[in-house]
MIDO-568851 format. One record per residue (C-alpha): x, z, y. Coordinates in steps of 0.1 Angstrom, whole numbers, padded with zeros to 4 digits, always signed. Each point is the difference from the previous one (the first is absolute). Example, Ala and Ser with C-alpha at 12.3 -4.5 7.8 and 13.67 -1.06 7.14 Angstrom:
2
+0123+0078-0045+0014-0007+0034
// end
This chain:
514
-0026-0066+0054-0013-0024-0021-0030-0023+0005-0034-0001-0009-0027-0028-0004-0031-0008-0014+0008-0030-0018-0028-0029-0012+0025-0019-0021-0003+0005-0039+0025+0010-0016+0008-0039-0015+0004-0009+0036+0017+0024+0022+0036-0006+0010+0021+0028-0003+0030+0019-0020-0022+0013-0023-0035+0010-0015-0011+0033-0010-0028+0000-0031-0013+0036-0014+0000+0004-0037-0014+0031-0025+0006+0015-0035-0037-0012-0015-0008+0011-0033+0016-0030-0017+0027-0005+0020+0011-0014+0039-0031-0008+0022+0005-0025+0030-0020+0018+0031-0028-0015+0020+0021-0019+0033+0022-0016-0028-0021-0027-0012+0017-0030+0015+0033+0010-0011-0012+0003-0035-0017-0030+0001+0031-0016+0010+0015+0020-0031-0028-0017-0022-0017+0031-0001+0034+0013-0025+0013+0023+0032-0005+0033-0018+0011-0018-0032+0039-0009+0018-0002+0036+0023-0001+0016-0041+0022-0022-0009+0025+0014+0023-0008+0036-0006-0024+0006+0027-0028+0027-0006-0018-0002+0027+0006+0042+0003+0001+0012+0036+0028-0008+0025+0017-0026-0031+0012-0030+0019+0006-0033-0020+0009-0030+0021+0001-0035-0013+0000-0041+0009-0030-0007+0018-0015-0028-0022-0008-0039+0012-0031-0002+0026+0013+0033+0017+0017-0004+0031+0021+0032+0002+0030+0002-0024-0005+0033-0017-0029+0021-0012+0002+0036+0001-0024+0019-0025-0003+0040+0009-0013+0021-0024-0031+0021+0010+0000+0019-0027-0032+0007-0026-0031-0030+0009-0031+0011+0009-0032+0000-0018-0024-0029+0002-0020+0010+0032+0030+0021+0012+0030-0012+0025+0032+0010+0009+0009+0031+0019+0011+0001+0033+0032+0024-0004+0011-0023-0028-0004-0033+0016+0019+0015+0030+0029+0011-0026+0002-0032-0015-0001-0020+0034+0032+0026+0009+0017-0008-0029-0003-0038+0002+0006+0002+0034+0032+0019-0007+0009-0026-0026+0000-0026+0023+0024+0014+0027+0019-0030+0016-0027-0025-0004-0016-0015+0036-0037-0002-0015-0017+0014-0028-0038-0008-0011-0018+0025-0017-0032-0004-0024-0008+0029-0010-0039+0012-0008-0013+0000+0040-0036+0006-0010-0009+0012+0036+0016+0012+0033+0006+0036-0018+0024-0015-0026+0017-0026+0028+0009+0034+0018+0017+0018-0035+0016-0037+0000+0013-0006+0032+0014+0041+0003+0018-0003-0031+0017-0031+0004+0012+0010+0033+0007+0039-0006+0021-0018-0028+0018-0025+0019+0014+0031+0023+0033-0001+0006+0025+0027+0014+0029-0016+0008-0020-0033+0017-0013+0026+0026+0030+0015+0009+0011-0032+0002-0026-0010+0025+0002+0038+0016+0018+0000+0034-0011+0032+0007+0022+0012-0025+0030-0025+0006-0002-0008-0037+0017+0030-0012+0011+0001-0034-0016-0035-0007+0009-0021-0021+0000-0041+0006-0029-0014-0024+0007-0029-0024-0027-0025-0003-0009+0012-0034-0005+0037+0013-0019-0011+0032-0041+0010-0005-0028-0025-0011-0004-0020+0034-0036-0011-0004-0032+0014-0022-0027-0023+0000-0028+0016-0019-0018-0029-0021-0040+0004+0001+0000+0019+0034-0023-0020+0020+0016-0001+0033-0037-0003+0019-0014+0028-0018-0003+0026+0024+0002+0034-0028+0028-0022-0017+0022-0004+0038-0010+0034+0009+0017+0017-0033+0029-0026+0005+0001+0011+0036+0002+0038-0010+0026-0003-0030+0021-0014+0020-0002+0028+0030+0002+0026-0027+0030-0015-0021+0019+0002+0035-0006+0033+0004+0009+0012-0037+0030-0018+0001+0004+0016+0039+0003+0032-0019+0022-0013-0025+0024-0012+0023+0002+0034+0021+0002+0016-0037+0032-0016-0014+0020+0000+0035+0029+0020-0005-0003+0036+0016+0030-0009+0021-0023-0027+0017-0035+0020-0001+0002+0035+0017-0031+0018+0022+0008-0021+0028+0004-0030-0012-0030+0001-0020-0015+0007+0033+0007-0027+0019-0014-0023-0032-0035+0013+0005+0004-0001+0044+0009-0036-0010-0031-0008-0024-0022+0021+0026+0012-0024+0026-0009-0031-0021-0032+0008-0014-0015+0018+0032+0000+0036-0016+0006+0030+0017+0030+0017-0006+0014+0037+0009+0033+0015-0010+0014+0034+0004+0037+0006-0001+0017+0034-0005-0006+0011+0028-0037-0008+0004+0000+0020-0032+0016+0031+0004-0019-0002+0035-0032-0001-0023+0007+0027-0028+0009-0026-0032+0015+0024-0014-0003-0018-0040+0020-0034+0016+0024+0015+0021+0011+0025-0029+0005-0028-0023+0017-0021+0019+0022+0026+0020+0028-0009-0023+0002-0033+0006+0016-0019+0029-0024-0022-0001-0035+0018+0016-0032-0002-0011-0032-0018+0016-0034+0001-0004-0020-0030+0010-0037-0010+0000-0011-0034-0002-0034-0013+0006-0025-0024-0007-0036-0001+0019-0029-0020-0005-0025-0002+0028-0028+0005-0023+0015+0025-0023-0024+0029-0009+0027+0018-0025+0033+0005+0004+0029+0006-0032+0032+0019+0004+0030-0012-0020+0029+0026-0003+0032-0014-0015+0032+0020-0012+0030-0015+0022+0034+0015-0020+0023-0029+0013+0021+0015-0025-0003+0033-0022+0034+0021-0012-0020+0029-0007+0018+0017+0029+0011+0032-0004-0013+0002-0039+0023-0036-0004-0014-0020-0026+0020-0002-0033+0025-0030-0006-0026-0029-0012-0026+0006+0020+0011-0010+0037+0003-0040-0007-0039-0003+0007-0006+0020+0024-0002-0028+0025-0036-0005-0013-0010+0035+0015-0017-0017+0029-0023-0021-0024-0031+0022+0011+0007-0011+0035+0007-0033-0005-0034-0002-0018-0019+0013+0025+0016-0022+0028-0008-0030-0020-0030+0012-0003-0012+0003+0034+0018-0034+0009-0020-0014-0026-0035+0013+0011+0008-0016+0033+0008-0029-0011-0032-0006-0023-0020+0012+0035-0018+0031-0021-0031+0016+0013+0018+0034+0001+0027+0023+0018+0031+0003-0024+0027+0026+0016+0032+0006-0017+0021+0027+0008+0036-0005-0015+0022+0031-0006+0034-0009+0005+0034+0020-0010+0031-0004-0017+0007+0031-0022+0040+0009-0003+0022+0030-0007+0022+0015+0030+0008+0028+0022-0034-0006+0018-0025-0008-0032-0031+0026-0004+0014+0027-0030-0020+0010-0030-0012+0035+0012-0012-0019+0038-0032+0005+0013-0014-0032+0021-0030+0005+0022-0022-0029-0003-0019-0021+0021-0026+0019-0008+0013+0031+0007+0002+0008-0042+0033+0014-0007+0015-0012-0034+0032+0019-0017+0019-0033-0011+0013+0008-0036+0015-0033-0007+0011-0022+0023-0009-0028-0022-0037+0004+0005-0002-0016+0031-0024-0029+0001-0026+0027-0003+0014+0016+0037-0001-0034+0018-0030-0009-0019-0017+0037+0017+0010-0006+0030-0016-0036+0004-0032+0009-0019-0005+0027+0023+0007-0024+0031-0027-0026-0020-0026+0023-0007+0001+0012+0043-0019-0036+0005-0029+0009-0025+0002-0033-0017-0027-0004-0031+0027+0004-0026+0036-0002-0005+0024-0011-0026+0033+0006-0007+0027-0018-0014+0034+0010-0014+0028+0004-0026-0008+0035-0002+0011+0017-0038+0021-0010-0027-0026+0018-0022-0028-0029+0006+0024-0022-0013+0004+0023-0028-0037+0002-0005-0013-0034+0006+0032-0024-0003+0013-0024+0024-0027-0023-0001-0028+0021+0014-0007+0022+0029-0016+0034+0000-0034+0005+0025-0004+0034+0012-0027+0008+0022-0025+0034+0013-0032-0025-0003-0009-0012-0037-0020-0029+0013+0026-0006+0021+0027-0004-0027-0019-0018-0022-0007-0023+0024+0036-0009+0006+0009+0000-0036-0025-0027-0005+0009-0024+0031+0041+0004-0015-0013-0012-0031-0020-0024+0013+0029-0017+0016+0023+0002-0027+0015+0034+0008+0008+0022-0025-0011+0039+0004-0015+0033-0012-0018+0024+0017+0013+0035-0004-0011+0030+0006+0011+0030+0026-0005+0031-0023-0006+0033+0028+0023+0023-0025+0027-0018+0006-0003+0005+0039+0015+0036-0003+0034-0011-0009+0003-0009+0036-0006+0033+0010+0036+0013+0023+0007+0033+0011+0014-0012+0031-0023-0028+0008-0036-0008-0004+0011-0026-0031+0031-0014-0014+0008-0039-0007+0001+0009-0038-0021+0012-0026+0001+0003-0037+0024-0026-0018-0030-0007-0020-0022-0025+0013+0022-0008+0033-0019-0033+0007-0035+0023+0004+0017+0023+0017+0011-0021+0033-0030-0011-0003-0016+0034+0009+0025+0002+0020-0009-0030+0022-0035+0017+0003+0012+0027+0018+0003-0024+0027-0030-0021+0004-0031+0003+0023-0029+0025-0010-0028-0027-0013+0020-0034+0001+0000-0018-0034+0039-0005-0012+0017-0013-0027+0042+0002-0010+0013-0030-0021+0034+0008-0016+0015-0033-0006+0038+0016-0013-0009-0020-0033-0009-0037+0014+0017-0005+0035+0032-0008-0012+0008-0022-0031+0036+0002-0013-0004-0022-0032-0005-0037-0003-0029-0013+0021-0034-0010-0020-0027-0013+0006-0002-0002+0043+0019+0036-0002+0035-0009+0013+0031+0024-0006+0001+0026+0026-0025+0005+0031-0036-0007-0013-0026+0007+0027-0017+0019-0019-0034+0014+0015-0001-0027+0024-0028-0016-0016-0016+0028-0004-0002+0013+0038-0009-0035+0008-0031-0001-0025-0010+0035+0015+0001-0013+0032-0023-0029-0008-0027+0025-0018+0001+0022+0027-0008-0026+0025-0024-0009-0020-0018+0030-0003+0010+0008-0034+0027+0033+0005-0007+0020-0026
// end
């Protein structure tokens, strides 16, 4: 993982590979950002002037690299483009100065030490800083690599100009600031964990099945004092999960269900995470067409979320009880996989008439907000790759929020946009509700084609606790990224919703739930 520190240094002094400077499309041309001043002093105050020069724009994510100047110590200056400047009494975003920290940071891949002077105005903007640059230094093949747990399977040996940016040392910081160490302190922790997820995203199915993904969270329970509870197929066919065992009958490899903890002593609340665990999704019986198997490796991103999540809130010492339940199966075709036409009996004792086998998440999913909702917790959340048609809707950028509260929803949309996340809140129309109705079973897995992201979304709501405040993020757009990485968005696992579930977490410790 790459380092963080608060630096002192200017940017005219500070040793290192490089040294990161923000710049903007102004009205007349390239702006040099506040942060950049002694570099353009050393520049005689003509930095935007060369930047133009060499085509730079200063439009968002552009990266222009040049010979540092004499009277700066580091040998290159990197300027990042942040895109359009801000008024007069107006400052940077935070989502863009965390895209243009990713995409320097990705820039500089190979380097030992990087300085960057962007605009840090206050401990807010340090924070955008610090989780860009290191969401964008992420690299996949450097943790498996550094993954004995996984014997380095299918790694690749890193070249020196592939390894990550060793070092970040954030320029105007100020180390002895207690709000600037504190947001230092918690980008850090919650970089980890995104790229945690990440990691557990883009492992190949072969080396990521229920099990083993079980024994990643007994491990992190273990180190960060969390309780931790599993229940193996046996333990669940004991208990009546009838939505995991169906899906993963077919598959040699069993499915688990595991809860994992965190408590705080003085905790008055307590949030329940719920996180889709496909290890890997053929469709099963209704086998996905050639083309769209690749990816489904990233079928456990909901999970992985919510693990992260709850790791995280420990980590930062959070005023509140986070449980996440992960609901884990591998969904295959064979002699024993559930048939289109099979009627599961839930854990809730709800009977659903399975009309495509590719529907699944939303059977696992049932099954563990049921389980969730038995604990009475003041609101639960659910995470996962659910439908092909939010993607269709939305994009792959943003996530879809479902929820049965309205304040509840709204709330959530704003903290994902608060921390850079895009979403949408979308609605959970009654009439479509009757497309579930079965013959055979008191409701189907499918509905009308129409609308199929609203509709797993009502069907989710079959299974939540009378009076508890939920809310279903579909992240099928956002959680994994197959073009060329951008801005602190790598290609393939993303983490998406990570930072979401952890800013939830911190509202509803302090008070603030929605």
């Amino acid at each position: 993982m790459t380092a963080l520190t608060l630096s002192t240094s200017s940017a005219a002094t500070l040793r290192a590979d490089a040294v990161v400077v923000g710049v903007a499309k102004g009205a007349k041309g390239v702006v040099v950002a506040p942060g950049a001043e002694a570099v353009d002093k050393a520049f005689g105050g003509k930095l935007a002037a060369v930047l133009e020069t060499l085509g730079a724009s200063g439009a968002e994510g552009e990266v222009t690299k040049l010979p540092a100047a004499d009277g700066l110590k580091a040998p290159v200056v990197l300027a990042v483009g942040l895109g359009e400047a801000p008024g007069k009494d107006d400052g940077y975003g935070h989502e863009a100065l965390r895209r243009a920290a990713g995409s320097a940071a990705r820039a500089l891949a190979g380097s030992k030490k990087a300085g960057f002077a962007l605009p840090v105005e206050d401990a807010e903007a340090a924070a955008a800083v610090s989780e860009g640059a290191l969401l964008g230094a992420y690299s996949y093949a450097a943790s498996l690599n550094g993954n004995s747990a996984q014997n380095g399977k299918g790694a690749k040996k890193n070249d020196a100009k592939s390894a990550p940016l060793g070092e970040v040392a954030l320029l105007g910081g100020k180390p002895r600031d207690k709000e600037f160490k504190a947001a230092a302190a918690r980008s850090q922790a919650l970089a980890e964990e995104i790229n945690r997820a990440r990691d557990l995203i883009n492992l190949p199915p072969n080396d990521l099945d229920p099990k083993s993904f079980a024994a990643e969270a007994q491990a992190a329970a273990k180190e960060f004092g969390l309780k931790f509870e599993v229940l193996d197929e046996k333990a669940l066919k004991k208990g009546g999960y009838g939505g995991l065992l169906g899906v993963g009958q077919g598959s040699q490899a069993p499915p688990r269900l595991v809860r994992i903890a965190y408590t705080h002593s003085k905790a008055s609340k307590t949030l329940a995470l719920v996180g889709k665990g496909i290890t890997y999704d053929s469709g099963g019986i209704s086998l996905k067409p050639a083309g769209h198997n690749e990816t489904m490796k990233c079928d456990m991103s909901g999970a992985a979320a919510v693990f992260s999540a709850v790791v995280a809130a420990a980590r930062l010492g959070l005023e509140v009880n986070v449980t996440g339940w992960l609901a884990l199966a591998e969904n295959m075709p064979s002699g024993s996989a559930t048939r289109p036409g099979d009627v599961l009996r839930m854990y809730s004792g709800k009977t659903v008439e399975v009309l495509n086998t590719d529907a699944e998440g939303r059977l696992v999913l049932a099954d563990a907000l049921t389980r969730a909702s038995e604990e009475s917790p003041d609101a639960i959340v659910d995470v996962a790759t659910l439908t092909g048609a939010m993607v269709l809707a939305l994009g792959h950028r943003t996530f879809g929020i479902m929820a049965n509260d309205d304040a509840f929803r709204t709330s959530v949309h704003e903290i994902a946009e608060e921390v850079g996340e895009q979403s949408w809140p979308m609605p959970m129309p009654s009439e479509l509700r009757k497309g579930m109705d079965s013959p055979v079973a008191d409701l189907a897995n499918m509905g009308e084609r129409m609308g199929g992201g609203l509709v797993a979304g009502l069907f989710l709501k079959e299974f939540i606790g009378e009076g508890i405040p939920w809310a279903h993020l579909d992240i099928a757009g956002p959680a994994f990224h197959e073009g060329a990485p951008w801005g602190y968005t790598p290609k393939g696992g993303t983490g998406s919703a990570v930072r979401t579930l952890v800013r939830l977490a911190e509202r509803t410790a302090a008070g603030d739930l929605g």
